[in-house]
C-alpha positions in Angstrom: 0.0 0.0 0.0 1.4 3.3 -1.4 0.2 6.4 0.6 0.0 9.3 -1.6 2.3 12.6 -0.1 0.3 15.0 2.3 0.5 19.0 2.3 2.1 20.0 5.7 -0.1 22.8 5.8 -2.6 20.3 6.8 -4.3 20.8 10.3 -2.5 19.2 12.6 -4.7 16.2 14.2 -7.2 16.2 11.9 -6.7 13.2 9.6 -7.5 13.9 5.3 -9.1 11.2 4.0 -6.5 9.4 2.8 -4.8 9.3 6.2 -7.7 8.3 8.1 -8.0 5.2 5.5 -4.3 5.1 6.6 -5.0 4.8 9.8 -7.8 2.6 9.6 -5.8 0.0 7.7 -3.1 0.0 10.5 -5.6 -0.3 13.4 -7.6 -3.1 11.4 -4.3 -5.1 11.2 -3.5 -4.5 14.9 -7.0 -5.3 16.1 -5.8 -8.5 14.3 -2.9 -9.6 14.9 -1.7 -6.8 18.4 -4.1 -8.1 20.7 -3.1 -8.2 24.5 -1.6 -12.1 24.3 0.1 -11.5 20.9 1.8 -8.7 22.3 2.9 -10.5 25.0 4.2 -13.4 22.6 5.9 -10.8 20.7 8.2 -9.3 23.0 8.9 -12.9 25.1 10.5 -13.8 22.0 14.1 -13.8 21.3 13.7 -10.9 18.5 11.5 -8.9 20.5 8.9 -8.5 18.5 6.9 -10.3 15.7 8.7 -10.2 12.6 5.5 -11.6 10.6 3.3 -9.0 11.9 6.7 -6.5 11.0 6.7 -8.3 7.3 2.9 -7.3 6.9 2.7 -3.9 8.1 6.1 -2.8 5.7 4.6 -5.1 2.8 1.0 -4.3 3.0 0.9 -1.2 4.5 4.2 0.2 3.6 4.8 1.6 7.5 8.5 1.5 7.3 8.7 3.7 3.5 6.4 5.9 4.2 8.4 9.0 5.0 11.1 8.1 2.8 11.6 9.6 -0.6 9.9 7.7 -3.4 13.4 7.8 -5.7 14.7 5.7 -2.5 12.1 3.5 -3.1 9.6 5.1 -0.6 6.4 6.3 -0.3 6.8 9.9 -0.2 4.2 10.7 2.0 5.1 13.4 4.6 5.6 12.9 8.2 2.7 12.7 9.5 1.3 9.8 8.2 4.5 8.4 9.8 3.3 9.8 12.8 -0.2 8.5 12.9 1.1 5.1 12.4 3.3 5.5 15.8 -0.1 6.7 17.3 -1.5 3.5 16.1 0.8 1.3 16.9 1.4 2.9 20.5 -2.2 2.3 21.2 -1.8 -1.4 21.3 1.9 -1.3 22.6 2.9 -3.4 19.5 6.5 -4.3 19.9 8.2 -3.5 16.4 11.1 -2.0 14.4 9.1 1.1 13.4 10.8 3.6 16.0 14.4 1.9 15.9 15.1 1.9 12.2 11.9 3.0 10.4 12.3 6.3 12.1 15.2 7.2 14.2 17.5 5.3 11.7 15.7 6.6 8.1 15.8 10.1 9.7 19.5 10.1 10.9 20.0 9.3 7.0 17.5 11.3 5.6 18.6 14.6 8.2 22.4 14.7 7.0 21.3 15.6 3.6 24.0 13.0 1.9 22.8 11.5 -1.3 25.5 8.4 -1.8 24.1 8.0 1.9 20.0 8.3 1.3 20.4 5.9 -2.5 22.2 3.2 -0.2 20.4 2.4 2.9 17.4 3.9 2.7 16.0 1.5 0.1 16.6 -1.5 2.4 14.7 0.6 5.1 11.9 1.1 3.3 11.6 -2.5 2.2 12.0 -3.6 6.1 15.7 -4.3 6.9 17.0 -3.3 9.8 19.0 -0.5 11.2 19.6 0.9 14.4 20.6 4.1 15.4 23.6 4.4 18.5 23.8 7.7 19.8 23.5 7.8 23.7 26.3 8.3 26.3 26.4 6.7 29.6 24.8 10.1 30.9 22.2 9.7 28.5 22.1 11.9 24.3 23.7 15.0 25.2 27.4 13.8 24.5 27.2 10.4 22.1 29.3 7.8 24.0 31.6 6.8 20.8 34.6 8.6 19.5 35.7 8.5 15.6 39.0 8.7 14.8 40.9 8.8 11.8 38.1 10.0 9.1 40.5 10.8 6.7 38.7 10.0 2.9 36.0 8.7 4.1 37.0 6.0 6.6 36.9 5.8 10.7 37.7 3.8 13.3 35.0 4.1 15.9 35.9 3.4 20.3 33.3 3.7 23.1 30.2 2.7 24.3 26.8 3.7 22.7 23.9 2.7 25.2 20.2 2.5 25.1 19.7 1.6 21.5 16.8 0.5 20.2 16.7 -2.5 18.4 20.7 -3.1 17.9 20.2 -6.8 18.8 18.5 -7.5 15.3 19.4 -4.6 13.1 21.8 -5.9 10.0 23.0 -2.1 9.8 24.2 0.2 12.8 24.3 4.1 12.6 26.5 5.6 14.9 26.3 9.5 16.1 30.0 10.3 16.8 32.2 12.4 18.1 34.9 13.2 16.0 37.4 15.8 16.9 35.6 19.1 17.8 32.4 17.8 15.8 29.6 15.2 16.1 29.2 13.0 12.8 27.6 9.6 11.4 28.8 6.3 10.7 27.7 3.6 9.0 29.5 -0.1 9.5 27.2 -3.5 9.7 26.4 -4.7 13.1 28.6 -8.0 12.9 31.8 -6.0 12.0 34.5 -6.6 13.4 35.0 -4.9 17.1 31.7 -4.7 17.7 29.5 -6.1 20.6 25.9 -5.9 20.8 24.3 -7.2 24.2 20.7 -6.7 25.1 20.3 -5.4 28.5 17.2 -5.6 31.0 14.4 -2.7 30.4 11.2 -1.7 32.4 9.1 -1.6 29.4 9.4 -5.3 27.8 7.8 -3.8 24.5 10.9 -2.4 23.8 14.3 -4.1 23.5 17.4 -1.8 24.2 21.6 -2.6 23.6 24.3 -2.0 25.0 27.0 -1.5 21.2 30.6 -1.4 22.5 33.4 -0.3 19.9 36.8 -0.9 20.0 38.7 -0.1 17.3 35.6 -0.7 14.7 36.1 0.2 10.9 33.2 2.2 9.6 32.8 4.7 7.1 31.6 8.6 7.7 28.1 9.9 6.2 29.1 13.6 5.3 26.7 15.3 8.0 25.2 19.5 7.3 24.6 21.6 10.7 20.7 20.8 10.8 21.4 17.2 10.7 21.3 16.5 15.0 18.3 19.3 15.4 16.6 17.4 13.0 16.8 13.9 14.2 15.8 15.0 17.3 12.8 16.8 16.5 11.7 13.5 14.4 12.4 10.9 17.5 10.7 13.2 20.2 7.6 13.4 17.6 7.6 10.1 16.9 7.7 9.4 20.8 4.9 11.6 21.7 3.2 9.6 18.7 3.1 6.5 20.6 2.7 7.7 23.9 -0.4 9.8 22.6 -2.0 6.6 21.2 -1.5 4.7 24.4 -2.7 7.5 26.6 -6.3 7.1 24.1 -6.0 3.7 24.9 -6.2 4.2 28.6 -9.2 6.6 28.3 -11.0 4.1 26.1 -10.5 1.3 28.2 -11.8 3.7 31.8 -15.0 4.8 29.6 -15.5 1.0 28.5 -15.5 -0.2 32.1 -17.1 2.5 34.1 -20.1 1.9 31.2 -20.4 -2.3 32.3 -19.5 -1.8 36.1 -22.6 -1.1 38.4 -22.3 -0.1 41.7 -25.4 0.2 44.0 -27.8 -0.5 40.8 -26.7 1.7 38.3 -23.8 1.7 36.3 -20.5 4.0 37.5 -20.5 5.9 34.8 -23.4 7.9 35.8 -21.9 9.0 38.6 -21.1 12.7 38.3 -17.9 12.8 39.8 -16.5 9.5 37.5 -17.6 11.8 34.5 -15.7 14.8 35.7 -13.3 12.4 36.0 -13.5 11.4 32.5 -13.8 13.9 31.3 -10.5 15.8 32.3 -9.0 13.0 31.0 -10.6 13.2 27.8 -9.1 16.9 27.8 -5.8 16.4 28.8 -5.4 13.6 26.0 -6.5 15.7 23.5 -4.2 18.6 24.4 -1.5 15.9 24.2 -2.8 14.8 20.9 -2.9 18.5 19.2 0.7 19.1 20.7 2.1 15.9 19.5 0.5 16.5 15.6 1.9 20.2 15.9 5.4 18.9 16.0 4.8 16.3 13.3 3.7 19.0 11.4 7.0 21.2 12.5 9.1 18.0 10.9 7.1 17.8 8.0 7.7 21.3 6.8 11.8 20.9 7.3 11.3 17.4 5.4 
């Protein structure tokens, strides 16, 4: 499924048709194949998530090309109907690939402007491979926790530590935000290289795997990066974020108006009860406010795409 591109003047939140049959396709799928006990199966697996369900939404729904440009064998749709599949896939907590690679790795490319770069990973992206993006320090994304040295014509050898990466245990491609004398740069080197170590570490949310990538002395070869290129990739991974935890946060408010419409309580059902709908109600605000601030930054990284 091919999603046809999207004018970022669009009003943020409010879905055009052809996003809302977007969206309905995605949450059709999940209603599926997401439910509570596949989710669970999913990420009590060794991958982490469920690579059929993975295969169907890039083949039939095209999740992980959508942003990308079509000459890269994308969709070229706009951000936001990137965005809106987060939402979707947040409100079911479906463990996948689409934030690790689909997002935070296609925009790292996409953001340093680099065409040799864009024409040869992001067609495997947008057909489904995998590639994960390794930025963090030990203190967390302000300062990456790898040093590149030697980037003379194009090559580097990378040393350090990246932590909390998403999805390094089953990406085929790693991405590496590096420091490299007084600047920050990419790399690009495949994630059974030589010198490199990928181990999964223990996480409080089990929907989503994170790695530990240690370097030492790793060959890997520099993406020539412009200034905008780390503003950008942030913008795009706190959108994408807020995505997801916009779509779970609707989840939550479903589920409370589901209940308090079945549960009774002294003969009538709770829901009637004035201060449970004031309850709700707020609720029901404060997720939307979420939801129009979340679609305001997709459409802030739509219109520097």
């Amino acid at each position: 499924m091919t999603a046809p591109a999207t004018p970022a003047t669009a009003t943020p939140g409010v879905d055009t048709e052809e996003q809302a049959a977007l969206r309905q396709s995605v949450a059709a799928l999940l209603e599926k194949k997401s439910d509570s006990a596949a989710v669970r199966a999913a990420f009590s697996s060794d991958d982490g998530y469920d690579p059929a369900l993975w295969a169907t939404l890039v083949d039939q729904i095209g999740a992980a090309a959508l942003s990308i440009p079509e000459e890269h064998d994308g969709a070229g749709a706009t951000w936001l109907e990137t965005h809106l599949v987060c939402e979707e896939l947040g409100r079911r907590l479906t463990p996948s690939p689409m934030l690790g690679s689909a997002v935070l790795a296609a925009q790292a490319v996409l953001a340093t402007g680099d065409a040799d770069a864009c024409a040869r990973l992001l067609p495997g992206i947008a057909a489904g491979e995998l590639a994960a993006l390794c930025w963090a320090g030990l203190d967390g994304w302000a300062t990456p926790g790898v040093r590149a040295d030697g980037t003379a014509q194009g090559n580097a050898t990378l040393t350090g530590t990246a932590h909390h990466v998403l999805g390094a245990d089953t990406a085929a491609t790693l991405l590496v935000v590096a420091v490299a004398g007084d600047e920050v740069g990419l790399f690009e080197l495949p994630a059974d290289a030589a010198g490199v170590t990928v181990t999964r570490v223990p996480v409080m949310d089990p929907t989503r795997t994170l790695a530990r990538v240690e370097f030492d002395g790793a060959a890997a070869t520099a993406i020539p990066t412009r200034p905008s290129f780390l503003p950008r990739l942030r913008a795009a991974g706190w959108a994408a974020l807020s995505a997801e935890q916009v779509g779970a946060a609707r989840a939550v408010l479903d589920a409370t108006v589901q209940y308090t419409q079945e549960r009774k309580q002294f003969g009538r059902v709770i829901g009637s009860f004035q201060a449970l709908k004031h309850r709700m109600a707020d609720m029901y605000v404060k997720v939307e406010t979420a939801r129009s601030l979340s679609y305001s930054a997709a459409a802030s990284v739509a219109e520097a795409q």
